[in-house]
C-alpha positions as CSV (number, residue, x, y, z in Angstrom):
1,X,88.5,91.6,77.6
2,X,87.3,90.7,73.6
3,X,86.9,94.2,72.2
4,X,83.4,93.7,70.6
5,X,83.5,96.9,68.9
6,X,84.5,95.7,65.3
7,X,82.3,92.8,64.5
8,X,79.9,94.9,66.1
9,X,80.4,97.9,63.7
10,X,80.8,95.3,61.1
11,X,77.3,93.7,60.9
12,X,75.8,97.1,61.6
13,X,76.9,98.8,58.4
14,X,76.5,95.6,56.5
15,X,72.4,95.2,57.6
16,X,72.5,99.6,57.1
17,X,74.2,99.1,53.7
18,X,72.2,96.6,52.3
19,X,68.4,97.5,53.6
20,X,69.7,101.0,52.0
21,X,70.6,98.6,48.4
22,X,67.0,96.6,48.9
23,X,64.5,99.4,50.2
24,X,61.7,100.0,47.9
25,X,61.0,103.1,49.2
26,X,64.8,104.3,49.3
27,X,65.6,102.4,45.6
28,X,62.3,104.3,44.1
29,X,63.6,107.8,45.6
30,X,67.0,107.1,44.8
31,X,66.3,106.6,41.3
32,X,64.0,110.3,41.2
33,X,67.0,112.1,42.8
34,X,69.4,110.1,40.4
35,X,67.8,111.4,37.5
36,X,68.3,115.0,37.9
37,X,64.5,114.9,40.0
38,X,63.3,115.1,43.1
39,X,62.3,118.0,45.8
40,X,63.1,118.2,49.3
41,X,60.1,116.7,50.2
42,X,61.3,113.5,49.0
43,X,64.7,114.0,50.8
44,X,62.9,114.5,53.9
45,X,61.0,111.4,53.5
46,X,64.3,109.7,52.4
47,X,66.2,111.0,55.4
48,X,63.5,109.4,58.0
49,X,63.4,106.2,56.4
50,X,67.3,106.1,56.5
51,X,67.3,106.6,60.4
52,X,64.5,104.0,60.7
53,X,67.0,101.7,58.8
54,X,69.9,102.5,61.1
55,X,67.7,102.4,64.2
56,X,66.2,99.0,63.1
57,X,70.1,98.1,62.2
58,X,71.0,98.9,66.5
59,X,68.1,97.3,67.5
60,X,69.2,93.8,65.6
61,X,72.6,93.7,66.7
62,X,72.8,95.7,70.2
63,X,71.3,94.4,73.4
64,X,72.7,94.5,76.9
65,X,73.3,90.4,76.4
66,X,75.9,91.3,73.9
67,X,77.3,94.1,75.6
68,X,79.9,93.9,78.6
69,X,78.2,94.3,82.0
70,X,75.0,95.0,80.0
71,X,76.5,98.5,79.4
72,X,76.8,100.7,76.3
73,X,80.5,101.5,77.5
74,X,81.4,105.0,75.7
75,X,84.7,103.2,74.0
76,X,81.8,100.7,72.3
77,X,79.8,103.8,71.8
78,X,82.5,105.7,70.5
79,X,83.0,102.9,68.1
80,X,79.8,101.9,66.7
81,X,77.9,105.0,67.3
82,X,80.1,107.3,65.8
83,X,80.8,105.8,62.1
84,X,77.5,104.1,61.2
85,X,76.1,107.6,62.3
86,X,78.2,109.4,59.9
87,X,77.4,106.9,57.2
88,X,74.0,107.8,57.3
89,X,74.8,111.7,57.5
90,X,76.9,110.9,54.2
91,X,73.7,109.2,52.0
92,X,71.6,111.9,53.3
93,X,73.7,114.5,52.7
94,X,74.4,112.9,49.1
95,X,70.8,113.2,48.5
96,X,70.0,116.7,49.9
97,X,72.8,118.2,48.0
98,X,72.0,116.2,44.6
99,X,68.5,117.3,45.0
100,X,69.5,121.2,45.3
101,X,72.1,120.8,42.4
102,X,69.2,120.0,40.2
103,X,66.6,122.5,41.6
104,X,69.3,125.1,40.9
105,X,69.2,124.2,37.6
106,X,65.8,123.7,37.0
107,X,65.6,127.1,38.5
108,X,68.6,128.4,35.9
109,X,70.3,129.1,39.4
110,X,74.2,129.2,38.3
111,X,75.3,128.6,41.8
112,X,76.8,125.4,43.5
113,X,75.2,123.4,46.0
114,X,76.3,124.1,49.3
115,X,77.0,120.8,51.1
116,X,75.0,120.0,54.7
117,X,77.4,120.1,57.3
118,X,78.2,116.6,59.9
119,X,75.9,117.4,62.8
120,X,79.3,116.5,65.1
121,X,78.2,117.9,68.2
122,X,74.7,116.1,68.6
123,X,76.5,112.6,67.8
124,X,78.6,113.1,70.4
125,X,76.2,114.2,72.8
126,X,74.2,111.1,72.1
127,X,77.8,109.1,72.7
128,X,77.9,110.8,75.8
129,X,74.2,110.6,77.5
130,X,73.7,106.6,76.1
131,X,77.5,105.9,77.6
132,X,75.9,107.5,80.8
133,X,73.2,104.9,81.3
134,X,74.4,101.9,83.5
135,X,72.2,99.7,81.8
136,X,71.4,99.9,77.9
137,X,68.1,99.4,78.1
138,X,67.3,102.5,80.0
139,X,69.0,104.1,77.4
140,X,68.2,101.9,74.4
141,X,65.3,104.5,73.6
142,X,68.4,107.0,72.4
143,X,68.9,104.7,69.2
144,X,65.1,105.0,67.9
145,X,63.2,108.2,66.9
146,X,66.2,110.2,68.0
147,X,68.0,108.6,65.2
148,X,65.2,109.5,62.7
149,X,65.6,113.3,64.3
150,X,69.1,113.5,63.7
151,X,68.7,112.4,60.1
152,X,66.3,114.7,59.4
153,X,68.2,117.1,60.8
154,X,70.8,117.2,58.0
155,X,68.1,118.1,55.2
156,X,67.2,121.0,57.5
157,X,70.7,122.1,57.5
158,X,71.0,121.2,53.8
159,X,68.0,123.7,53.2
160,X,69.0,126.5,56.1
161,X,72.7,126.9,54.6
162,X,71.5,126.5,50.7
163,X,68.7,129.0,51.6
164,X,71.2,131.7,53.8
165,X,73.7,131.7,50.1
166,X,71.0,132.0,47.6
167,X,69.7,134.6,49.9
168,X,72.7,135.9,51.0
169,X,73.6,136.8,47.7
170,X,70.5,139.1,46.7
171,X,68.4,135.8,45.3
172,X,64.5,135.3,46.3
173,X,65.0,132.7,49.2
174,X,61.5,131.6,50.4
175,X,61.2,128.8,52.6
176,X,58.1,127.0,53.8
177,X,57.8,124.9,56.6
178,X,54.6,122.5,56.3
179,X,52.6,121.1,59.2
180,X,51.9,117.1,58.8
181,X,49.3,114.8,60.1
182,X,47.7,115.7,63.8
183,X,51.0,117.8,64.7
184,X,51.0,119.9,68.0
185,X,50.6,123.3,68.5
186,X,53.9,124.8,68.7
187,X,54.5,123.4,64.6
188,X,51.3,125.1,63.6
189,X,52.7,128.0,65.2
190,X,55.5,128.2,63.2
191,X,54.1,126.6,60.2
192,X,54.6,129.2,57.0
193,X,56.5,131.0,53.9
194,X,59.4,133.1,55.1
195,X,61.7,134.9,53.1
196,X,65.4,135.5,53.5
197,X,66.8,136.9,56.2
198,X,63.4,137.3,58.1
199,X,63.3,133.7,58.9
200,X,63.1,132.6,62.5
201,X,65.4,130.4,64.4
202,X,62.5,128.2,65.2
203,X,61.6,127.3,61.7
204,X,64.6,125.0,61.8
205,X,63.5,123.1,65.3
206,X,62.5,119.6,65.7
207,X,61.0,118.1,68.8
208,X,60.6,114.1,69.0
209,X,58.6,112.9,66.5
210,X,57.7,115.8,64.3
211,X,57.4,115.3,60.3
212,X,56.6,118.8,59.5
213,X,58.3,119.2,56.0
214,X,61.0,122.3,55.6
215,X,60.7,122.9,51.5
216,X,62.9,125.6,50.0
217,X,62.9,125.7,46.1
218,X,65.5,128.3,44.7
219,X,64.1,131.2,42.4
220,X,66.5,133.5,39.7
221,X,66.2,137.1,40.4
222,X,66.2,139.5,42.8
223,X,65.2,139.7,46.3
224,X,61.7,140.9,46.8
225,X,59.4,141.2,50.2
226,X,56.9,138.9,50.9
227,X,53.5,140.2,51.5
228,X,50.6,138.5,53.2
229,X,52.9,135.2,53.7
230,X,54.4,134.1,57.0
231,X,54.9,136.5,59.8
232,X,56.6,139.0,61.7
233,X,59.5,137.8,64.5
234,X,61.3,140.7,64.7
């Protein structure tokens, strides 16, 4: 059997790579974060159009026609999945980490960014439940807005380990997580200003779909309660 892994891979990252090179949207944000700008607003926004490029990258160039027995095998998975998904982890992470550099300076915030780390464990669980499917378009739905979740995911992480240092450290560490659009109840429920360590684990949850915006712009001195922002958890 014609592994079809490799040209498979191959025209994947060349449509990611070159929608990512073309984008007005990711070329005009680019440009912001390349010149020392930029907020993590704008990564956030840059992170969900990156996953809608990947997504609309699978949906080109995967289809159970092209795949053996109609079936995203976990080999093929393995092989496709895996890479193009750390690809995009790698420009988003780029971004989110360029972003903070800057906003530590701006800030006059002598410490180093600290890197997002590869979200390893949800790529391969999504290797593992789309490999599960016997036929790929019952599981096809895996490679859209889960795709823009997991990309958004590593700005959170970006924030949540950048935010845990500063604070960690004795820094004011504030972080605000912003309600968009109609969103549901549960993210106007958790919708606020928190400051180091009194932020709950549910600040940095996502269900399908949700653009709320987790901001967190670094501030010299020393650690100093909040009042009359956020709320209690404990």
């Amino acid at each position: 059997m014609v592994d079809i892994a490799p040209d498979m891979l191959e025209a994947i990252r060349a449509r990611f790579n070159y929608r990512m090179q073309t984008d007005p949207l990711i070329k005009r944000l680019g440009d912001v974060f390349a010149a020392g700008g930029g907020t993590y607003e704008q990564v956030n926004e840059f992170a969900v159009r990156a996953g809608e490029i990947l997504s609309g990258a699978y949906r080109m160039y995967i289809s159970e026609a092209e795949l053996p027995g109609g079936r995203m095998w976990y080999n093929i998975a393995d092989k496709v999945l895996r890479p193009t998904l750390q690809d995009n982890f790698r420009v988003v992470a780029d971004a989110a980490e360029r972003v903070q550099s800057s906003l530590n300076a701006a800030a006059g915030v002598g410490l180093k960014a600290i890197r997002p780390v590869e979200p390893a464990d949800r790529i391969q669980n999504l290797i593992q439940k789309i490999s599960k499917y016997e036929r790929f378009g019952d599981g096809e739905w895996l490679l859209q807005e889960p795709i823009v979740n997991l990309s958004q995911s590593v700005v959170d992480d970006a924030i949540k380990r950048n935010l845990d240092f500063q604070g960690g450290v004795g820094m004011k560490a504030r972080v605000k997580r912003m309600v968009v659009g109609g969103c549901c109840d549960w993210c106007r429920a958790v919708a606020g200003d928190y400051e180091y360590p009194d932020v709950p684990p549910e600040v940095w949850q996502r269900h399908e779909r949700c653009r709320c915006i987790i901001d967190y712009t670094p501030r010299k001195g020393s650690t100093e309660r909040l009042r009359g922002t956020g709320r209690s958890w404990r």
